[in-house]
Backbone as CSV, one residue per row, in Angstrom:
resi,resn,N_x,N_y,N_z,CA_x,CA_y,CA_z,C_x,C_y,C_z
1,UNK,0.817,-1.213,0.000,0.000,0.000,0.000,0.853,1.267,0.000
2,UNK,2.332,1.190,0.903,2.710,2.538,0.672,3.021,2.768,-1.160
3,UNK,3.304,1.828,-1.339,3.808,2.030,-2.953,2.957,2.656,-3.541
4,UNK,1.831,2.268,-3.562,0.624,2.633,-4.209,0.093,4.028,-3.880
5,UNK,0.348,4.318,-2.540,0.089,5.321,-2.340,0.797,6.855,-2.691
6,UNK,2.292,6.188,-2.258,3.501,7.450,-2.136,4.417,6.801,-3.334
7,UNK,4.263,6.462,-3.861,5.020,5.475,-5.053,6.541,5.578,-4.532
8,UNK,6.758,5.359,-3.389,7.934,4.948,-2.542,8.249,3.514,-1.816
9,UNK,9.070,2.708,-1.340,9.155,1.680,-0.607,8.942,2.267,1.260
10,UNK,9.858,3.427,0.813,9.954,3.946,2.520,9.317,5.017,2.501
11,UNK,8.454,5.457,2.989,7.413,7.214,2.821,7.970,7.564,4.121
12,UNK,8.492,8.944,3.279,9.121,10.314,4.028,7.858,11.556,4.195
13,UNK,6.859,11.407,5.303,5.687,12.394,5.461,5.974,13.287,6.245
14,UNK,5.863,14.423,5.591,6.058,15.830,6.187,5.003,16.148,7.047
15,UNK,5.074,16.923,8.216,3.647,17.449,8.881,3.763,18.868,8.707
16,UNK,2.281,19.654,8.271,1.752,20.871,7.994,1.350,21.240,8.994
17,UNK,1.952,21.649,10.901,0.797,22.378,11.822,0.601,23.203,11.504
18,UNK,-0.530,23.565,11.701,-1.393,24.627,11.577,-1.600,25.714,12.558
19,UNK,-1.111,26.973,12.261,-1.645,27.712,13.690,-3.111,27.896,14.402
20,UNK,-3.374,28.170,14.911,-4.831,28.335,15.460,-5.887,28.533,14.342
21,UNK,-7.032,27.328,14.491,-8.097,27.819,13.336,-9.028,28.635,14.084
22,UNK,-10.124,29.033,13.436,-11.343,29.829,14.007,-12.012,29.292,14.858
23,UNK,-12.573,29.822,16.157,-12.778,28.891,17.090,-11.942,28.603,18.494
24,UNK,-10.517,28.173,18.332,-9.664,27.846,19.232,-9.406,28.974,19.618
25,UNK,-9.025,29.018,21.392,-8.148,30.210,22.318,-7.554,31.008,21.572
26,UNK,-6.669,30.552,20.775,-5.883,31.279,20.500,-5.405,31.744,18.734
27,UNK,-6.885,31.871,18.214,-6.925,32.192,16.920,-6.872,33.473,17.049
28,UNK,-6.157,34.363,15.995,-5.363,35.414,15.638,-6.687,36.259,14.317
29,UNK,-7.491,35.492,14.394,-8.791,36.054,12.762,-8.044,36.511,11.461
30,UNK,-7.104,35.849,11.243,-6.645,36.101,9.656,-6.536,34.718,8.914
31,UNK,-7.487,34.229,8.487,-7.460,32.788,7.566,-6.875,33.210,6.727
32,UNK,-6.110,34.413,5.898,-5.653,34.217,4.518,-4.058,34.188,5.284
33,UNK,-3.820,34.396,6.432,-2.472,34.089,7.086,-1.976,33.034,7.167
34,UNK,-2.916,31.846,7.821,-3.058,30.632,7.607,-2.868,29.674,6.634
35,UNK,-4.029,30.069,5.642,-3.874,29.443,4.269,-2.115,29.612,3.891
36,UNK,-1.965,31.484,3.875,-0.647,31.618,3.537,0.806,30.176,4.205
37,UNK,0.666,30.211,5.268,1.657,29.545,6.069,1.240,27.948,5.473
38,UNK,0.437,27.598,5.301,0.197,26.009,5.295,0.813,25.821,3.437
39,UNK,0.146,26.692,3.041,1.221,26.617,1.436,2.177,26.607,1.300
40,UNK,3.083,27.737,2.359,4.419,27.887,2.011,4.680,27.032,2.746
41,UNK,4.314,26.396,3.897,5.414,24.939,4.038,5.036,23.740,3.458
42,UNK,3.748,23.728,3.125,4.047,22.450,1.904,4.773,22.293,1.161
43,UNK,5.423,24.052,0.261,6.057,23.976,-0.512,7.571,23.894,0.034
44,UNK,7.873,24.018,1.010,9.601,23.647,1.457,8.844,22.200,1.404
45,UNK,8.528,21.763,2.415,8.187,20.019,2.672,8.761,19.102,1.030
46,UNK,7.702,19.627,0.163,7.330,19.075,-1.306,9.671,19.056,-1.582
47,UNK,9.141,20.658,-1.660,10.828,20.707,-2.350,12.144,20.073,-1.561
48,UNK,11.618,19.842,-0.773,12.845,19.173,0.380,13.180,17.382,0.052
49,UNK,12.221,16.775,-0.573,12.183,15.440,-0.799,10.813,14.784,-0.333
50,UNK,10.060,15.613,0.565,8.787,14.325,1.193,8.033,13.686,0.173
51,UNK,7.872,12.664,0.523,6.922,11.969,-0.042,5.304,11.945,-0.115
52,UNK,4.570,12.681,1.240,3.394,13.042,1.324,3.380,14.136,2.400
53,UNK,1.964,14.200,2.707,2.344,15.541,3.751,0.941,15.391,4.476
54,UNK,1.119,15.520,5.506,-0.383,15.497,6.612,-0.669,16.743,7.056
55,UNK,-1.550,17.313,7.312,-1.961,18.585,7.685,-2.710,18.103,9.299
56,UNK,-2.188,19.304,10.257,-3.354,18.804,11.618,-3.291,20.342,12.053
57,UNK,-5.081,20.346,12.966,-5.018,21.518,13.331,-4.145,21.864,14.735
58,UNK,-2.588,21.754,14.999,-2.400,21.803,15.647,-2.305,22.820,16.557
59,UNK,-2.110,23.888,16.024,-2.923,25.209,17.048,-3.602,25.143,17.829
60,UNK,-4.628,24.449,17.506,-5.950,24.332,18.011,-6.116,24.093,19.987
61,UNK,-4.663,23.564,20.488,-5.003,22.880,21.369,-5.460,24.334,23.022
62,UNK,-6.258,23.873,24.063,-6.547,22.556,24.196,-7.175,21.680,23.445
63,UNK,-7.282,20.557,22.871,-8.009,19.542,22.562,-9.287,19.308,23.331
64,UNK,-10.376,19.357,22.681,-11.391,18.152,22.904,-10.896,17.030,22.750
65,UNK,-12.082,16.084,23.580,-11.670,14.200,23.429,-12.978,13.846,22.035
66,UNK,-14.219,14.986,22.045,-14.831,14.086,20.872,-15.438,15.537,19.725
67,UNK,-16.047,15.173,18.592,-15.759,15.595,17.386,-15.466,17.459,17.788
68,UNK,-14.598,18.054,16.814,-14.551,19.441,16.309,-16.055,19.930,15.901
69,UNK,-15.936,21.560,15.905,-17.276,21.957,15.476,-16.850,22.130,14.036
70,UNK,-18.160,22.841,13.351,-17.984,23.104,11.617,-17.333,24.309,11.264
71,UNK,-16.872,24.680,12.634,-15.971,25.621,12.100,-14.428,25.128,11.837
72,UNK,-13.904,24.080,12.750,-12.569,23.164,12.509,-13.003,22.884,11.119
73,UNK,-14.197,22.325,10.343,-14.299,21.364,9.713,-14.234,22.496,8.422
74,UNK,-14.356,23.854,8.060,-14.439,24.405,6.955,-13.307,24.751,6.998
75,UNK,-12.782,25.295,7.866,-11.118,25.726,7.875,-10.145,24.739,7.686
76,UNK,-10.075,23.460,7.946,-9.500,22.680,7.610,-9.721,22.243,5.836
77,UNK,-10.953,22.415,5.983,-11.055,22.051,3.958,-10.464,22.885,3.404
78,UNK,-10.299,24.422,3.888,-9.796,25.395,3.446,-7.976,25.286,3.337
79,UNK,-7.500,24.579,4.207,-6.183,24.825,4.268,-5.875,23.536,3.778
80,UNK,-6.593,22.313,3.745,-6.332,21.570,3.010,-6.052,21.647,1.407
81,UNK,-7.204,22.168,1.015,-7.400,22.133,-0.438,-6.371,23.332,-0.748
82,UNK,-5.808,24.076,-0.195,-4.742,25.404,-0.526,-3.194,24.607,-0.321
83,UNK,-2.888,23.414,0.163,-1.615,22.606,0.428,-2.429,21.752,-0.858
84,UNK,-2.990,21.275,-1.675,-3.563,20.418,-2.569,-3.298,21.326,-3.772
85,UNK,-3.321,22.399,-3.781,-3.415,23.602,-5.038,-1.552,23.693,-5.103
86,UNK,-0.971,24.199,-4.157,0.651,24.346,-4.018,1.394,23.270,-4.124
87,UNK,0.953,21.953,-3.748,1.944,20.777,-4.276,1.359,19.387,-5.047
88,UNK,2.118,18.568,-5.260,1.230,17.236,-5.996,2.048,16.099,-5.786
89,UNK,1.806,16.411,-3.974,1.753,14.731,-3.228,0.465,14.370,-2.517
90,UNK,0.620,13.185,-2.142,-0.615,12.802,-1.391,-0.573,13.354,-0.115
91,UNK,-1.671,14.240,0.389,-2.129,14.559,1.273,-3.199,14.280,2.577
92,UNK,-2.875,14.134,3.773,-3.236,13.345,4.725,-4.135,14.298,6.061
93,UNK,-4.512,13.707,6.631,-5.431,14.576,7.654,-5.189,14.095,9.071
94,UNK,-5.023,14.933,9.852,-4.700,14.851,11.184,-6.048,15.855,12.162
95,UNK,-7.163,15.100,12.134,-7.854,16.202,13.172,-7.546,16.180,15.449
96,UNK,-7.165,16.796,15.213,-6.932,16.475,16.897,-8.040,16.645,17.383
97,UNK,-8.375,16.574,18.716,-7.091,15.364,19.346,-7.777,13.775,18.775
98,UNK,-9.188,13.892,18.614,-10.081,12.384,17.866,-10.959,12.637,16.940
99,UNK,-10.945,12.860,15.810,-12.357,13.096,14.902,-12.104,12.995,13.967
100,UNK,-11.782,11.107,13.285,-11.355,10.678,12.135,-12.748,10.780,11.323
101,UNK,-14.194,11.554,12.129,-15.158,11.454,11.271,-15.299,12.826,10.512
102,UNK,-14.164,13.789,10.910,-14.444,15.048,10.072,-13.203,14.578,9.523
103,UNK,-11.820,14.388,9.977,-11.313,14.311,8.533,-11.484,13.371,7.569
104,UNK,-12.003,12.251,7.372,-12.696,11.541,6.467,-13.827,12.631,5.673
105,UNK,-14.396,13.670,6.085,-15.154,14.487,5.246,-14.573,15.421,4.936
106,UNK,-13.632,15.789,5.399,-12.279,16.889,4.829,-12.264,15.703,3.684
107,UNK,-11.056,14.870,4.001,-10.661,13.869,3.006,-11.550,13.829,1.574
108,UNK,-12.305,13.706,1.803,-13.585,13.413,0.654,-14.027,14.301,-0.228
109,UNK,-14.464,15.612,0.530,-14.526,16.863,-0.057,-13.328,17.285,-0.675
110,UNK,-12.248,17.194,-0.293,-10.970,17.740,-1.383,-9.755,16.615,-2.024
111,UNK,-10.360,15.296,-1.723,-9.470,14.575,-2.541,-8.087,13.812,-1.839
112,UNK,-8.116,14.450,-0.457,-7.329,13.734,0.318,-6.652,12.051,0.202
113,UNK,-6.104,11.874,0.528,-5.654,10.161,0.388,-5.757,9.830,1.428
114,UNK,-5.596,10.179,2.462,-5.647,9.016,3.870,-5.902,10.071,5.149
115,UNK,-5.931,9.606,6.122,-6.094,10.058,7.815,-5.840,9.435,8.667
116,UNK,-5.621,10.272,9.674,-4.711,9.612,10.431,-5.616,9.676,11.707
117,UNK,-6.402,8.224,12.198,-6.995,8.347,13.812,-6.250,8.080,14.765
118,UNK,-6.098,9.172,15.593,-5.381,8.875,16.957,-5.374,7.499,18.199
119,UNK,-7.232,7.507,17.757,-7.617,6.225,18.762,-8.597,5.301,18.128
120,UNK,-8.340,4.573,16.907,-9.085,4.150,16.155,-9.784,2.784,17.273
121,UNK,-9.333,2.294,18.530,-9.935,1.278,18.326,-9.462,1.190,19.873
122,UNK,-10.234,0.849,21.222,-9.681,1.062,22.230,-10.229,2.512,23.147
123,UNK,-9.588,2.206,24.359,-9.680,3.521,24.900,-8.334,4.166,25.437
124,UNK,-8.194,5.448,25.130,-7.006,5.884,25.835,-7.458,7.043,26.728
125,UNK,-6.090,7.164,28.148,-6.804,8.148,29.153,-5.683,9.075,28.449
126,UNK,-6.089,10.505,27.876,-5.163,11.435,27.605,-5.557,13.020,29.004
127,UNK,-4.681,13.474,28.720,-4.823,14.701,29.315,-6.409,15.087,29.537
128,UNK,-6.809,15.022,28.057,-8.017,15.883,27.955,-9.091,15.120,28.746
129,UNK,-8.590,13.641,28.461,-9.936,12.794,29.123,-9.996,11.568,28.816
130,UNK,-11.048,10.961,28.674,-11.234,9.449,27.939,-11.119,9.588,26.686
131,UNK,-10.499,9.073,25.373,-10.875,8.771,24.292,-10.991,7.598,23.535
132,UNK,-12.463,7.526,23.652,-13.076,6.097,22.923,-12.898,6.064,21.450
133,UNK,-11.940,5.042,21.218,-12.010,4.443,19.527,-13.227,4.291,18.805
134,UNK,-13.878,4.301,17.839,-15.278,4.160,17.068,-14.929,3.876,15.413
135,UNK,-13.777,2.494,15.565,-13.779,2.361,14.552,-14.872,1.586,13.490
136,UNK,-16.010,1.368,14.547,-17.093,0.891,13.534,-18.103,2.074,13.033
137,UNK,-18.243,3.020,13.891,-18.942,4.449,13.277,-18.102,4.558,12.025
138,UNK,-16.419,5.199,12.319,-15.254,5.507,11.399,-15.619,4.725,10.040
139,UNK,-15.734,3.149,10.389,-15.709,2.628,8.803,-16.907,2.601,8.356
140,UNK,-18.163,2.742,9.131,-19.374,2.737,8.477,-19.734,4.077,7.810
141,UNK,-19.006,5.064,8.265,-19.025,6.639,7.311,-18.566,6.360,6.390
142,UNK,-17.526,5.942,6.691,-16.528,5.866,5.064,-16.734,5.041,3.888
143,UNK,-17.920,3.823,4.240,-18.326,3.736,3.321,-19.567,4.334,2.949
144,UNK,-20.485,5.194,4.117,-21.354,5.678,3.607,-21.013,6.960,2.194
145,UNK,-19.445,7.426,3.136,-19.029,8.016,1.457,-19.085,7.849,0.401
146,UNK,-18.280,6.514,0.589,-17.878,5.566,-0.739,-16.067,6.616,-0.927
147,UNK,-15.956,5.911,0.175,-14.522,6.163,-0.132,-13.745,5.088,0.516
148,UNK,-14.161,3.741,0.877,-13.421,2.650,0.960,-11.769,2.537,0.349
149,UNK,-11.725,2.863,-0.797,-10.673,2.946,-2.111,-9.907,3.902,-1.607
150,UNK,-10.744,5.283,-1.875,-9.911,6.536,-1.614,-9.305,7.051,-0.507
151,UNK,-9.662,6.234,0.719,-9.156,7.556,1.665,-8.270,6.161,2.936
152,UNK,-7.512,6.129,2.946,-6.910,4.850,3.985,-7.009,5.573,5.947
153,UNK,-6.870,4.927,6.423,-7.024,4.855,7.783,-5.770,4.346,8.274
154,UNK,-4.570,5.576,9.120,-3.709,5.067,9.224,-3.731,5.318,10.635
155,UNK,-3.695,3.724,11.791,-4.464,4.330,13.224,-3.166,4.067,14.188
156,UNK,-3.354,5.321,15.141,-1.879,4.590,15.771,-2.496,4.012,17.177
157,UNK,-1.064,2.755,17.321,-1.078,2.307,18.380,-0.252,2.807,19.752
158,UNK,-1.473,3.064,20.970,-1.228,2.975,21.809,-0.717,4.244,21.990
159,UNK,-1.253,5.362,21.339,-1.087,6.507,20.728,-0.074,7.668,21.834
160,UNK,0.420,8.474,21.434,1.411,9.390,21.997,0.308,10.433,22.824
161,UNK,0.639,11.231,24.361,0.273,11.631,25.335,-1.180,11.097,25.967
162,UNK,-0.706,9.694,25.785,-2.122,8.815,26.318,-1.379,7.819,26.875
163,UNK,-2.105,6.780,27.800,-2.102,5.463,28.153,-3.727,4.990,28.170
164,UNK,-2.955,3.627,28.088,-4.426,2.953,27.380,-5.167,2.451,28.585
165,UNK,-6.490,2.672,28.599,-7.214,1.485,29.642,-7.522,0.292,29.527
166,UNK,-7.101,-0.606,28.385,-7.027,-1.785,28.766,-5.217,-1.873,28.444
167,UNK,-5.296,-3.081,27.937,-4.093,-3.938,27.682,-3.398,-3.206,27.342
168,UNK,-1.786,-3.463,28.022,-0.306,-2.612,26.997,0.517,-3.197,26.470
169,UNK,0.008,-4.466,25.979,0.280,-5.341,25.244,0.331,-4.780,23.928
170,UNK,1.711,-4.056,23.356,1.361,-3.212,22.293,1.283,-4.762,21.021
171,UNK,1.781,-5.181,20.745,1.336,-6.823,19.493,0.143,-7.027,19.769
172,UNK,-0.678,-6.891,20.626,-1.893,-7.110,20.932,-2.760,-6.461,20.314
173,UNK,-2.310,-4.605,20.894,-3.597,-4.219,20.232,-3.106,-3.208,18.906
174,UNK,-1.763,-3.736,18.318,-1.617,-3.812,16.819,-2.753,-5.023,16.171
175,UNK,-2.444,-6.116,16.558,-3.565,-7.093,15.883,-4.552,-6.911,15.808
176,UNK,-5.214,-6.509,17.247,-6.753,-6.228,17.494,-7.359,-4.670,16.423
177,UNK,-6.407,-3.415,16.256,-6.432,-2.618,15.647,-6.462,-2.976,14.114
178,UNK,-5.902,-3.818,13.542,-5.818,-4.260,12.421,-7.068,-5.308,11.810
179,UNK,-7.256,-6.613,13.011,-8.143,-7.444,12.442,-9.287,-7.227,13.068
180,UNK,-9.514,-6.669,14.085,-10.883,-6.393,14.383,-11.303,-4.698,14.446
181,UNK,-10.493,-3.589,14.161,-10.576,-2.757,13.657,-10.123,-1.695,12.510
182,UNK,-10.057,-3.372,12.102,-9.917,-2.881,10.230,-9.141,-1.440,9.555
183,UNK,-8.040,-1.603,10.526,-7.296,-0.166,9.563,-6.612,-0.454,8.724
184,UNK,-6.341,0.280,7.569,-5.386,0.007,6.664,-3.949,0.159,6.691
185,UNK,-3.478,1.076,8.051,-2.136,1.058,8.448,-2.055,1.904,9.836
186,UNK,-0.699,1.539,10.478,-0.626,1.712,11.788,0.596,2.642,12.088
187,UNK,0.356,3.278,13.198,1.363,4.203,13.570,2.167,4.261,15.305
188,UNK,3.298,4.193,15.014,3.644,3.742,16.421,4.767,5.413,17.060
189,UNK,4.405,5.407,18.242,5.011,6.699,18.355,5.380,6.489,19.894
190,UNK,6.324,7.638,19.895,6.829,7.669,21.495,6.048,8.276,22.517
191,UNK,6.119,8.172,23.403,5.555,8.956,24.610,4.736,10.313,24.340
192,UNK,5.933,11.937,23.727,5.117,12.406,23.216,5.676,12.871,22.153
193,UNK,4.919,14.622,21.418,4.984,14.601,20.178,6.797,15.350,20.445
194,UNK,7.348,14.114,19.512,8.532,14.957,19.058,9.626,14.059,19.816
195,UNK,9.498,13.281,20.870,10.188,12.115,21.693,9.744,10.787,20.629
196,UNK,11.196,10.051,20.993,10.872,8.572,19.908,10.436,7.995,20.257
197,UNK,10.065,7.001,19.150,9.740,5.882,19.717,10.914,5.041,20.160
198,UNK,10.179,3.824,20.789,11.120,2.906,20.696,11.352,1.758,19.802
199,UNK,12.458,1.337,19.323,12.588,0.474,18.231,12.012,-0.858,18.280
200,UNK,12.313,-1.441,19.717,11.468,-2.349,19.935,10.261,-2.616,19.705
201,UNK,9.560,-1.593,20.302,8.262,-1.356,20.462,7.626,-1.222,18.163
202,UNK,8.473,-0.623,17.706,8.130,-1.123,15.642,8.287,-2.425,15.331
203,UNK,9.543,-2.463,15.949,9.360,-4.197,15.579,8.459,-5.391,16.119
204,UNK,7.989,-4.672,17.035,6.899,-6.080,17.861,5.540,-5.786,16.605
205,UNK,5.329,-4.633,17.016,4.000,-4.083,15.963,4.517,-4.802,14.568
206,UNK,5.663,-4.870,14.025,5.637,-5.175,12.304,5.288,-6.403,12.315
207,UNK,5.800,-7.087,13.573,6.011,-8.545,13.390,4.493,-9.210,13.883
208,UNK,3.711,-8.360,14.527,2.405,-8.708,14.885,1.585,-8.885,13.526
209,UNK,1.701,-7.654,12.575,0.927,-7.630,11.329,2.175,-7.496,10.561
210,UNK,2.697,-8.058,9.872,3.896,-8.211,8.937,3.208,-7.571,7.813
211,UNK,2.154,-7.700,6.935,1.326,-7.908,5.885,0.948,-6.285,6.258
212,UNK,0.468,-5.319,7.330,0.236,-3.759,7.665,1.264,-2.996,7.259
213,UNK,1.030,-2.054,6.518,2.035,-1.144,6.665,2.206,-0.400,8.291
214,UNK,3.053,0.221,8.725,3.832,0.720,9.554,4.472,2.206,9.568
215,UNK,3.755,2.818,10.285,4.542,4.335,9.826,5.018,5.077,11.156
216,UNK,6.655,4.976,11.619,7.073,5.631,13.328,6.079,7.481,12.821
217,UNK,5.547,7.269,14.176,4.688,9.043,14.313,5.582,9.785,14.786
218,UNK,6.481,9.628,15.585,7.463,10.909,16.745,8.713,10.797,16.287
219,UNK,9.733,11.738,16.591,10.760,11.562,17.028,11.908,11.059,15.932
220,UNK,11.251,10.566,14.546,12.304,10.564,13.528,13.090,11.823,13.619
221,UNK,14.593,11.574,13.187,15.603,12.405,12.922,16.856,11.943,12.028
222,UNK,17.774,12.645,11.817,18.777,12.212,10.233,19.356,11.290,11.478
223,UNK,19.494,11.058,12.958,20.373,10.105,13.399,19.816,8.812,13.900
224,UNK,18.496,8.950,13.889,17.749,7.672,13.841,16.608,7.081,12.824
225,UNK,16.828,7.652,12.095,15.970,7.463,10.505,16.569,5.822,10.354
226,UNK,18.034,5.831,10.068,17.979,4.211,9.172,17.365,3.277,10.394
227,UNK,18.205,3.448,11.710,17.290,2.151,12.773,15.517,1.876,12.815
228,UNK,15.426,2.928,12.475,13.344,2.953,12.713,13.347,2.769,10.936
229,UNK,13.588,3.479,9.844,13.178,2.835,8.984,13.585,1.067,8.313
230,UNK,14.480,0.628,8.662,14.672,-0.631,8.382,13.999,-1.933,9.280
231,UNK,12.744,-1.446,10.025,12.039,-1.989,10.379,10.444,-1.678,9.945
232,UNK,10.072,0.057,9.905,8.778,0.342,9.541,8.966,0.861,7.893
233,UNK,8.035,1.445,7.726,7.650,1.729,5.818,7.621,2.613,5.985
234,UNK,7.559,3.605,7.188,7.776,5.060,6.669,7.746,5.884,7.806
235,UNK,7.647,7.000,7.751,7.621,8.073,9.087,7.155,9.282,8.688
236,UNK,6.198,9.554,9.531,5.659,11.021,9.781,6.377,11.852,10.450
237,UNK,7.051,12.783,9.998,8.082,13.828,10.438,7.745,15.237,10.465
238,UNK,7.745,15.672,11.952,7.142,17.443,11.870,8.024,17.747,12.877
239,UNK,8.497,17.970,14.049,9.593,18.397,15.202,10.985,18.665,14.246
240,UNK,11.185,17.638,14.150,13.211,17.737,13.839,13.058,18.656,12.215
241,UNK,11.984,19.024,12.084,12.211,19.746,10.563,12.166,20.950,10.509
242,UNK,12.030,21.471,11.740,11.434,22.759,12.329,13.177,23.608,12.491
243,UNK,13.089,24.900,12.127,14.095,25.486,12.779,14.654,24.999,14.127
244,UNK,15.878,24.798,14.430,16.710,24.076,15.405,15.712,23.099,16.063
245,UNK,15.210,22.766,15.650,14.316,20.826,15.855,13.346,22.002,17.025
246,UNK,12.840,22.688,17.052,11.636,23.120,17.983,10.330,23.335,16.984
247,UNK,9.152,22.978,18.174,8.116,22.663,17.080,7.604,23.926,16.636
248,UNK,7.670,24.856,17.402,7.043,26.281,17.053,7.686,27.161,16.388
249,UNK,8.391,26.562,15.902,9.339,27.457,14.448,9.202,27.194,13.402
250,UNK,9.135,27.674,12.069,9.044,27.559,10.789,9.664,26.244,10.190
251,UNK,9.888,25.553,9.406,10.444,24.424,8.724,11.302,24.736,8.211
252,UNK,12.549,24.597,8.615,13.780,24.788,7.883,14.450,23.755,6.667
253,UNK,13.984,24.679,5.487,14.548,24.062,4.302,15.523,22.387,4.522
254,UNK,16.722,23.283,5.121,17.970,22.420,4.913,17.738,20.936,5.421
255,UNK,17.019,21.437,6.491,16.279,20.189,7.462,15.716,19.070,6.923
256,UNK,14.697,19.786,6.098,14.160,18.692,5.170,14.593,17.840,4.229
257,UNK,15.776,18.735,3.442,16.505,18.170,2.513,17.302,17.115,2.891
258,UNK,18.096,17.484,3.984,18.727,16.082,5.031,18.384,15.086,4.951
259,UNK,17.016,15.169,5.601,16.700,13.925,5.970,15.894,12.978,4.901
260,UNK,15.126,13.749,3.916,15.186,13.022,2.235,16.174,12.445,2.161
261,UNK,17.289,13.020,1.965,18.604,12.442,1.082,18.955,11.089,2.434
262,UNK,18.667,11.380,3.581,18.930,9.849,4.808,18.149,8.919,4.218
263,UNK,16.544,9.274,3.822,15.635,8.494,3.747,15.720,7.581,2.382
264,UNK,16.088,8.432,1.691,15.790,8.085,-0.174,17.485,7.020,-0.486
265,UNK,18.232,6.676,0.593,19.061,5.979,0.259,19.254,5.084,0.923
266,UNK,18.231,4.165,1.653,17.941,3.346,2.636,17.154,2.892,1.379
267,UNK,18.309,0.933,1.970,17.724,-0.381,1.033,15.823,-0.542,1.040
């Protein structure tokens, strides 16, 4: 599937945060600022080497535990479809902190390729609260779309600034996430955003679903790229790309280019 998707073996995914949308604490009321910023770093991302690129409203926080209002949900189509106009990779959806049921309608409305649910399947206790998985709502929308084909479900396990209330049996509830909540690929991440994972912890998950793709969420960098990619298919990368690896700084070109040229020469 990554092939098909990112016409790569190993997918190098850039992340697009987003500053505050309309709505959140700490929105600033200039959407053409926004739009502006989410273009121009698609376009370093694109020109740097990535292979796809996820957009999340990460501004946004605090987080809710359940869906965004329609105001997340137009502003996000908005800054989606403006990173869809500026580059021509596949583009991905990140709604925080849980509401794989608006970006599946982001997704749909502008052509998106995949999304990314935080808690597809399970419960996790995060900061904000409980968050219950609903990956049978999740897949019964998506085909009420009819976007089975189009839009993949990439769910992570055991997800970053959470612990789970049941089992931490992470092979466990890779399997259970996979065969009884039917995602099309999985994401394994460290503690939190921008800390690694652990290597162990990819390889139990690959070896649970060998046949799943695999994508590390945290903490990739040019000095641990080959160990985490010669076990998973790819990595979602937004921290270490950032001016001096901090998340609240702009995306530094050079950064990106780096770690392409680490990624794109791995067997």
């Amino acid at each position: 599937m990554i092939d098909a998707l990112f016409g790569v073996r190993k997918a190098f995914i850039g992340v697009v945060h987003l500053p505050p949308l309309p709505g959140s604490p700490r929105w600033r009321g200039d959407m053409k600022a926004v739009l502006g910023q989410a273009r121009d770093e698609a376009h370093l991302l694109a020109e740097g080497g990535a292979d796809g690129i996820i957009v999340e409203n990460f501004g946004d926080a605090p987080f809710a535990t359940g869906p965004v209002g329609p105001h997340t949900v137009a502003a996000m189509t908005l800054a989606v479809q403006a990173v869809m106009e500026r580059v021509a990779l596949p583009i991905g959806i990140n709604m925080l902190r849980n509401d794989p049921h608006s970006a599946l309608a982001v997704a749909v409305a502008t052509g998106a390729r995949f999304i990314r649910a935080n808690v597809h399947y399970g419960v996790m206790v995060a900061e904000e609260g409980l968050i219950q998985g609903r990956a049978d709502e999740t897949l019964r929308y998506r085909r009420a779309l009819g976007a089975d084909e189009k839009v993949k479900i990439f769910a992570d396990v055991l997800v970053k600034h959470a612990v789970p209330l049941g089992t931490t049996d992470i092979s466990q509830v890779a399997r259970e996430t996979v065969h009884r909540g039917l995602a099309d690929g999985l994401i394994v991440t460290g503690p939190a955003t921008g800390t690694s994972a652990d290597v162990d912890d990819v390889a139990r998950v690959k070896a649970a679903v060998p046949d799943v793709p695999v994508l590390v969420g945290s903490g990739i960098d040019e000095s641990n790229a080959e160990a985490f990619l010669a076990l998973a298919d790819g990595a979602i990368v937004g921290t270490s790309l950032k001016v001096d690896g901090a998340i609240q700084n702009p995306v530094d070109p050079a950064r990106v280019k780096r770690l392409a040229r680490r990624i794109k020469v791995l067997p």
